[in-house]
C-alpha positions as CSV (number, residue, x, y, z in Angstrom):
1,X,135.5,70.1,45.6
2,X,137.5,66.9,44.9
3,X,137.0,64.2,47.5
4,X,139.5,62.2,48.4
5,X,138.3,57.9,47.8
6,X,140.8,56.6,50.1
7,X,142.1,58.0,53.3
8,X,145.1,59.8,53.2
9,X,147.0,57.4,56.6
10,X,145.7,54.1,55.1
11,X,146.5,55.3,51.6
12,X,150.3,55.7,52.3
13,X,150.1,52.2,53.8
14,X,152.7,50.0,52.0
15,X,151.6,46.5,51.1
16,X,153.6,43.7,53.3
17,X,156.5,43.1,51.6
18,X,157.3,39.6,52.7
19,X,154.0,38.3,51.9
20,X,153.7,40.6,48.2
21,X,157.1,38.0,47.5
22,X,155.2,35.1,48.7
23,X,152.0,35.8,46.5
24,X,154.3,36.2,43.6
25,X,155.7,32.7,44.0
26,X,152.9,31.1,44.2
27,X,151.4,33.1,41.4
28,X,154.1,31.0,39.4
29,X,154.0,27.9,40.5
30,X,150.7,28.0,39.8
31,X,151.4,28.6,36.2
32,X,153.7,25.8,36.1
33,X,157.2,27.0,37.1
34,X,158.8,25.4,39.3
35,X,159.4,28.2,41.8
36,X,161.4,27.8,45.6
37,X,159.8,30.3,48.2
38,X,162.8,31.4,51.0
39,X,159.9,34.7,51.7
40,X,157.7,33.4,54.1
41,X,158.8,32.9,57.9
42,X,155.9,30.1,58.0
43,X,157.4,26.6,59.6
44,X,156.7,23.7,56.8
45,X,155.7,22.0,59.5
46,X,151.9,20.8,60.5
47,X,150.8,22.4,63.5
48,X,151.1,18.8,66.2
49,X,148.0,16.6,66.5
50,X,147.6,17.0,70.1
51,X,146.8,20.7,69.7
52,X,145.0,20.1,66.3
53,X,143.3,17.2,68.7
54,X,142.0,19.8,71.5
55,X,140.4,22.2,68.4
56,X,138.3,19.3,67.3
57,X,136.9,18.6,70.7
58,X,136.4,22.1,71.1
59,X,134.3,21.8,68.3
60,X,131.9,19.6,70.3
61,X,131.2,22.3,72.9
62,X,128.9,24.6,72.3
63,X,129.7,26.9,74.2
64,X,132.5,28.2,72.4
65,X,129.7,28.8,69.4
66,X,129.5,32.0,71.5
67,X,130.9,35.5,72.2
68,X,133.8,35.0,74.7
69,X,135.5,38.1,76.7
70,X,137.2,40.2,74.6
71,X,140.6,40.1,76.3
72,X,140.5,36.2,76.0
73,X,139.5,33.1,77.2
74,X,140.2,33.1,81.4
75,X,141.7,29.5,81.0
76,X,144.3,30.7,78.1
77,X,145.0,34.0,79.9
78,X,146.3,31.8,83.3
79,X,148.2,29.5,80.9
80,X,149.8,32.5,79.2
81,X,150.4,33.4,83.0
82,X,152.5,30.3,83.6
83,X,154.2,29.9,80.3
84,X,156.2,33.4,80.8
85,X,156.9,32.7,84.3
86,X,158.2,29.0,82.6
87,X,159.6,30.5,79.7
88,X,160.4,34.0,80.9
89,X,161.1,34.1,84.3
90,X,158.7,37.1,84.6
91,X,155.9,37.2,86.3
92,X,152.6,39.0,85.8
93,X,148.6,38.6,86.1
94,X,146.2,37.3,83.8
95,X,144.4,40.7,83.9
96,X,147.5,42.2,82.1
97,X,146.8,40.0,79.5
98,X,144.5,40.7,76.1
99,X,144.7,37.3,73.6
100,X,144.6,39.0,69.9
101,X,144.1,37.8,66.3
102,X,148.1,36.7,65.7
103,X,150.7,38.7,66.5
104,X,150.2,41.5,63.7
105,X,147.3,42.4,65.7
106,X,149.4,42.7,69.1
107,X,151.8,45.1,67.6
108,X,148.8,47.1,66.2
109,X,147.1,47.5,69.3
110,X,150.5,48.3,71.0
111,X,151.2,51.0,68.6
112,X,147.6,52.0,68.3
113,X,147.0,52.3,71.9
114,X,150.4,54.5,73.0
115,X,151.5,56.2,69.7
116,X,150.1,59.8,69.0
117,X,150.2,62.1,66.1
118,X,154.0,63.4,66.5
119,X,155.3,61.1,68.5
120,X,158.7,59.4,67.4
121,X,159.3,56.1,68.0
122,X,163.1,54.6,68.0
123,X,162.5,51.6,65.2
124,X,166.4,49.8,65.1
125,X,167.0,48.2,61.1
126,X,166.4,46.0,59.8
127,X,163.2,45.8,61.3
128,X,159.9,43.7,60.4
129,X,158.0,45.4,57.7
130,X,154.9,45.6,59.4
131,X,156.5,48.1,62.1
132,X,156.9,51.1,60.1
133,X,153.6,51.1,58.9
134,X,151.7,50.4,62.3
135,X,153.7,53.3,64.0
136,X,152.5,55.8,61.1
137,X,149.1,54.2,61.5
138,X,148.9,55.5,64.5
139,X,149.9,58.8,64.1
140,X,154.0,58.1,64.8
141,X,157.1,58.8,63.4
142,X,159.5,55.8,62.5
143,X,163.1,56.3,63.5
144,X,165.2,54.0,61.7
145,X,168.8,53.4,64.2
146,X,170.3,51.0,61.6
147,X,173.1,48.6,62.6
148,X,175.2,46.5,59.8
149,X,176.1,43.0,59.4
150,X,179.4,44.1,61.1
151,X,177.4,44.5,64.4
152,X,175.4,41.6,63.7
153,X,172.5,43.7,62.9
154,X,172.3,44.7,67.1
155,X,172.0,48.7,68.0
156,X,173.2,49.7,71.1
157,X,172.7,52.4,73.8
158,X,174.8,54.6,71.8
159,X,173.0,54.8,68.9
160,X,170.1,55.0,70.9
161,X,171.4,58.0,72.4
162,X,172.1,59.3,69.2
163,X,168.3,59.0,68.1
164,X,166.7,60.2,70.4
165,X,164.4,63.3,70.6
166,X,162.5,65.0,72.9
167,X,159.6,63.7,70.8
168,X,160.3,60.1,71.9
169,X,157.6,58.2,73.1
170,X,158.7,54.1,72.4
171,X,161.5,52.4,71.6
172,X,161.2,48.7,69.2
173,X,162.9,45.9,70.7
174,X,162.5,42.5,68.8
175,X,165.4,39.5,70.2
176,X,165.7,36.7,68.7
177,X,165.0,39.0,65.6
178,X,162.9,38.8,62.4
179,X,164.3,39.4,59.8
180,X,168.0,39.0,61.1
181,X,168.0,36.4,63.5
182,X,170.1,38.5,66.3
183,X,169.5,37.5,69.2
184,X,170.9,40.5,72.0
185,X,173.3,39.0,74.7
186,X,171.9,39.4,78.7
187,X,174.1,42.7,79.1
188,X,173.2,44.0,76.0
189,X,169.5,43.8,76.8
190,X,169.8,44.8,79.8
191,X,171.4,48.0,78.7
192,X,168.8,49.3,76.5
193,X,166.4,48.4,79.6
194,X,168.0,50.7,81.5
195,X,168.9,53.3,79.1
196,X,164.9,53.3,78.2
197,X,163.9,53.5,81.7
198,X,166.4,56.6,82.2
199,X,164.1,58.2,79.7
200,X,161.1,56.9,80.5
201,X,159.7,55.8,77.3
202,X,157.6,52.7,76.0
203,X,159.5,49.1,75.4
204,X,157.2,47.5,72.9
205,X,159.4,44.0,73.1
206,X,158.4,41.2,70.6
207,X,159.3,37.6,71.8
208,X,157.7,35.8,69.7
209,X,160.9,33.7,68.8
210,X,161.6,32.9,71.9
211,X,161.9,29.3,71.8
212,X,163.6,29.5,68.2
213,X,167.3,30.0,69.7
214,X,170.4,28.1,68.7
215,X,174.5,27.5,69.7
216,X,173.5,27.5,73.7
217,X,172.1,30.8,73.2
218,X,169.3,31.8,75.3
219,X,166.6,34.7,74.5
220,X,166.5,37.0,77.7
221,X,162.9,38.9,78.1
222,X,163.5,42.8,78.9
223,X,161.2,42.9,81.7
224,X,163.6,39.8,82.8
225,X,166.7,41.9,83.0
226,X,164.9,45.2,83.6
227,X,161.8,44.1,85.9
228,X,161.3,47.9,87.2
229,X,160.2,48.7,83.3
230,X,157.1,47.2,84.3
231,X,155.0,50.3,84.0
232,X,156.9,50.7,80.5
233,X,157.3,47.3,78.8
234,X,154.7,45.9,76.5
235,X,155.3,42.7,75.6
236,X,154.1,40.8,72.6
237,X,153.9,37.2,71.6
238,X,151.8,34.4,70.0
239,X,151.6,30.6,68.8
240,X,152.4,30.7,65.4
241,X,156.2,30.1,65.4
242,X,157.0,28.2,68.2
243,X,154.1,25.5,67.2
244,X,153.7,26.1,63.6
245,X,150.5,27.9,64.1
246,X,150.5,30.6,61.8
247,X,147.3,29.8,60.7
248,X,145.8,29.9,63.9
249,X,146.0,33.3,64.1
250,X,146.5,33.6,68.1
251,X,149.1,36.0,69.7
252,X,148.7,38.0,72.7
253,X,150.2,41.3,74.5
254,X,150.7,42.5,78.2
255,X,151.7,45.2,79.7
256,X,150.7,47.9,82.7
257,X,147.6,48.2,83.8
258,X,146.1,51.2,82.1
259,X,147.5,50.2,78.5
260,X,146.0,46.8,78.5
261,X,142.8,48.6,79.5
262,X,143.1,50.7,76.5
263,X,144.0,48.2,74.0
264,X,140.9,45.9,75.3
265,X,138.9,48.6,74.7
266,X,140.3,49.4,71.4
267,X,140.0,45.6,70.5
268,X,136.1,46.0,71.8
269,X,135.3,47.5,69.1
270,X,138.0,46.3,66.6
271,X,137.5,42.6,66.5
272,X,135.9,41.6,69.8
273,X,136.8,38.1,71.1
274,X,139.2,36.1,69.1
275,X,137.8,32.7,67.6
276,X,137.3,30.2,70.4
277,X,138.1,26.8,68.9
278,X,141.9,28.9,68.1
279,X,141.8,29.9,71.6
280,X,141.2,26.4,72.8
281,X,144.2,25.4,70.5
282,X,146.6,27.5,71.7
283,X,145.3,26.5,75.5
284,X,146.4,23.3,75.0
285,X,150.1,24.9,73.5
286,X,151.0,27.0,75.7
287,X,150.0,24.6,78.7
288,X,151.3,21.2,77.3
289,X,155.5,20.2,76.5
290,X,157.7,21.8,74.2
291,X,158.8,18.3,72.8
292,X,157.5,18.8,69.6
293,X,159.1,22.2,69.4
294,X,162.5,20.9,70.3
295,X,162.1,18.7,67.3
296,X,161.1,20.8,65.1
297,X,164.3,23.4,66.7
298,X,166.6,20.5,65.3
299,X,165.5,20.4,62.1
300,X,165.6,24.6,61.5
301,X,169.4,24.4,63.1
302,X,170.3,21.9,60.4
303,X,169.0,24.0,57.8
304,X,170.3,27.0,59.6
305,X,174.2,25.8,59.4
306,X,173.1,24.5,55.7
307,X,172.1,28.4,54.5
308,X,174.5,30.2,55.7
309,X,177.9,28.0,54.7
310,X,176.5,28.1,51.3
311,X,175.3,31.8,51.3
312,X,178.7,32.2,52.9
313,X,180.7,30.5,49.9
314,X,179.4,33.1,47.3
315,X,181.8,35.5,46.2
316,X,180.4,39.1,47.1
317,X,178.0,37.7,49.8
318,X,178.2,38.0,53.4
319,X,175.8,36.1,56.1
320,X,176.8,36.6,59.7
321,X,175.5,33.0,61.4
322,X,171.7,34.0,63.1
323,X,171.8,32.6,66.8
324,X,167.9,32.9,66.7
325,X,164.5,32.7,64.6
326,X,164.2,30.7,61.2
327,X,166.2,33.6,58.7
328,X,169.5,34.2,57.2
329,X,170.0,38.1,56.6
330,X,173.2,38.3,53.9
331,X,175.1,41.5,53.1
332,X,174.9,41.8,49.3
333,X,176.2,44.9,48.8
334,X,179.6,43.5,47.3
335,X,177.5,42.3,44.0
336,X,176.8,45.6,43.7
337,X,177.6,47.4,40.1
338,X,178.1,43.9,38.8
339,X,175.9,42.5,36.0
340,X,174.2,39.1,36.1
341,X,172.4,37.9,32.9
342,X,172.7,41.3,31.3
343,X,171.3,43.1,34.3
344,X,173.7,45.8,36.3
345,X,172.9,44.8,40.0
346,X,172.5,48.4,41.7
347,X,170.2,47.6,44.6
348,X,169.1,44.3,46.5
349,X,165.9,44.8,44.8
350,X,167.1,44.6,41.8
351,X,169.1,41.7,42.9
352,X,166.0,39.6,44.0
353,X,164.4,40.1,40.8
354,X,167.3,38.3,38.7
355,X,167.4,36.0,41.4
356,X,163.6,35.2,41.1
357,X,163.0,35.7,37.1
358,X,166.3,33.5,36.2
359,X,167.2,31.1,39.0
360,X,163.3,31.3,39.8
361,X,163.8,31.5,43.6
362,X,162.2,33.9,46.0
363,X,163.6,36.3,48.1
364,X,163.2,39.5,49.8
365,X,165.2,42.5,49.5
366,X,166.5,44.3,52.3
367,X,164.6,47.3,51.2
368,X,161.4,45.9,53.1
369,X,163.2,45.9,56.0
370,X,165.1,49.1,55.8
371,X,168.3,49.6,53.5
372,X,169.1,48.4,50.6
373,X,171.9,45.8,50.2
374,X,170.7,42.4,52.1
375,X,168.3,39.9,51.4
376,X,166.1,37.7,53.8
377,X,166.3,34.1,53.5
378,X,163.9,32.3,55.3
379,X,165.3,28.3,56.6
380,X,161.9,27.4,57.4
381,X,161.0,25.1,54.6
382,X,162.0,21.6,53.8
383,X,165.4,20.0,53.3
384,X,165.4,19.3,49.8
385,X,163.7,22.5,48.8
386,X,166.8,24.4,50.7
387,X,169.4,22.7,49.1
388,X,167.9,23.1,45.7
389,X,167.1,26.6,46.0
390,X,170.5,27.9,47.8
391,X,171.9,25.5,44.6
392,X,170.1,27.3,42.2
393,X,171.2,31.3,43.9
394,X,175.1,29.6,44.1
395,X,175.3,28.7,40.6
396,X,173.4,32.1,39.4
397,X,175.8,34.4,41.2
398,X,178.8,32.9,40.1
399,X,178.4,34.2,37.3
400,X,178.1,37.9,38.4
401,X,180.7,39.8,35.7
């Protein structure tokens, strides 16, 4: 009898995308070229010394040498208590909380801790890689509802509607979104709130771009314009964007009662407590100013406007203008059967390889995200890097035959 090695569910796990394009960069600039990454939604900024500040002194307390409660540090759950009612307008109790290992760790636990074998869960495209593959992990069934760059990337209820099967368990709501940048209106949210609530089916809502928002436009929380989804609204969220922390590796999740009981559980045995001294980091966050955030908020606005005019001025390219996050999502599809340096462009993965091997400049196809025919720009590195890179793409597609 043959045995399989691998398992069959972790074997059809496909490797992150964003950061398989990342690796690659690197991979060449360490061998000399002189490669721009737009792949990696990482802030270029440090992480501010006041919070870098409280992990050293954390350092000189020994008591954070030891195991902690699983669901997190009490202190950093009551902060994360008053920075949604702050940031939110929500409010909820420390014991709905559980502090994970970053944010990937959140939406695994969500997944993990709802999802069964069969269940189908509504997933609107283009959606964050890591989705996909944490619903199948735990036994689900993606359902791509893909909206264009003609509706700004945003389902609604209709297409919602259209989705839906008797098999639905969850529904995937991400606003301000990765890898888009749409950000869903009040009304709008508060439309697929209620439609989900009609059916009574999960909300897993990430917010972890909350504070990344631009033009006046403000993110609105689903439990904020739906507050009876309480018993069906998960919410995830984390450090690592808002105060360049994505090192860190601190996010967190609430929700009802009896899934947060689960998904401590589940991390009981997964990880256990996450690292103190990043806990006592990300105390000091969530509790202190945003001043340093707003600062940094100016500089990715800049660079927003900056990417998409000059995405924008490319024949064949479309960029609707993101209202939220740090990435440009531009509708390639009009390069399409055209050839660049001797190679027939007749996918966006195609596209990002000429765009990497010949103006040596990384970016990721749509096809990590969903369909093909878009790539993800990231505007969270610095100035000159931007300019030079979006330069380099401008000069190569003009000269798409």
């Amino acid at each position: 009898m043959t045995t399989q090695r691998i398992s069959p569910r972790i074997g059809a796990i496909a490797p992150s995308a964003t950061l398989a394009v990342d690796s690659k960069a690197k991979a060449l600039i360490a061998q000399g070229r002189p490669v721009i990454g737009f792949a990696a939604g990482e802030p270029d900024f440090p992480t501010p010394d006041y919070i870098v500040e409280a992990a050293a002194q954390a350092l000189k307390n020994p008591q954070n040498f030891r195991y902690s409660p699983t669901p997190g540090l009490p202190a950093l759950k009551e902060a994360i208590v008053k920075k949604t009612r702050r940031d939110s307008g929500v409010d909820i109790e420390a014991s709905q909380v559980v502090v994970t290992n970053g944010g990937k760790q959140a939406v695994y636990e969500a997944f993990a801790t709802v999802i069964g074998d069969g269940d189908d869960v509504l997933l609107p495209a283009p959606y964050w890689t890591t989705y996909p593959e944490a619903i199948r992990l735990a036994g689900g069934n993606p359902i791509e509802v893909f909206a264009d760059s003609y509706q700004d990337y945003k389902v609604n209820v209709e297409m919602l509607e259209a989705a839906y099967t008797p098999a639905t368990k969850a529904l995937i709501f991400v606003s301000p979104s990765n890898p888009t940048g749409s950000v869903y209106t009040p009304e709008e949210t508060k439309a697929i709130g209620e439609w989900a609530l009609s059916k009574k089916i999960f909300v897993i809502s990430d917010e972890i771009y909350e504070h990344l928002t631009y033009d006046g436009v403000q993110a609105t929380s689903i439990l904020k314009a739906v507050p009876e989804l309480a018993d069906y609204a998960i919410i995830l969220n984390g450090v690592a964007k808002t105060y360049a922390m994505t090192g860190w590796r601190v996010g967190w999740l609430y929700g009802p009662a009896d899934v947060v009981k689960a998904a401590t559980n589940l991390q009981s045995h997964l990880s256990s407590n996450v690292n103190n001294i990043a806990q006592q980091a990300a105390l000091c966050a969530v509790s202190g100013p945003l001043d340093a955030v707003h600062s940094m908020h100016e500089a990715f606005d800049r660079r927003r406007k900056t990417m998409v005019e000059g995405l924008n001025s490319i024949d064949g390219v479309f960029c609707p203008t993101p209202q939220g996050a740090f990435y440009a999502y531009a509708d390639v599809r009009g390069l399409f059967g055209k050839s660049i340096g001797g190679v027939t462009i007749d996918s966006s993965a195609t596209l990002a390889e000429v765009i990497l091997d010949q103006a040596e400049v990384a970016v990721v196809p749509g096809e990590a995200f969903g369909p093909s025919g878009y790539l993800r720009l990231s505007y969270a590195l610095g100035d000159a890097d931007l300019a030079e890179g979006l330069g380099r793409i401008q000069k190569l597609l003009a000269t798409a035959v």
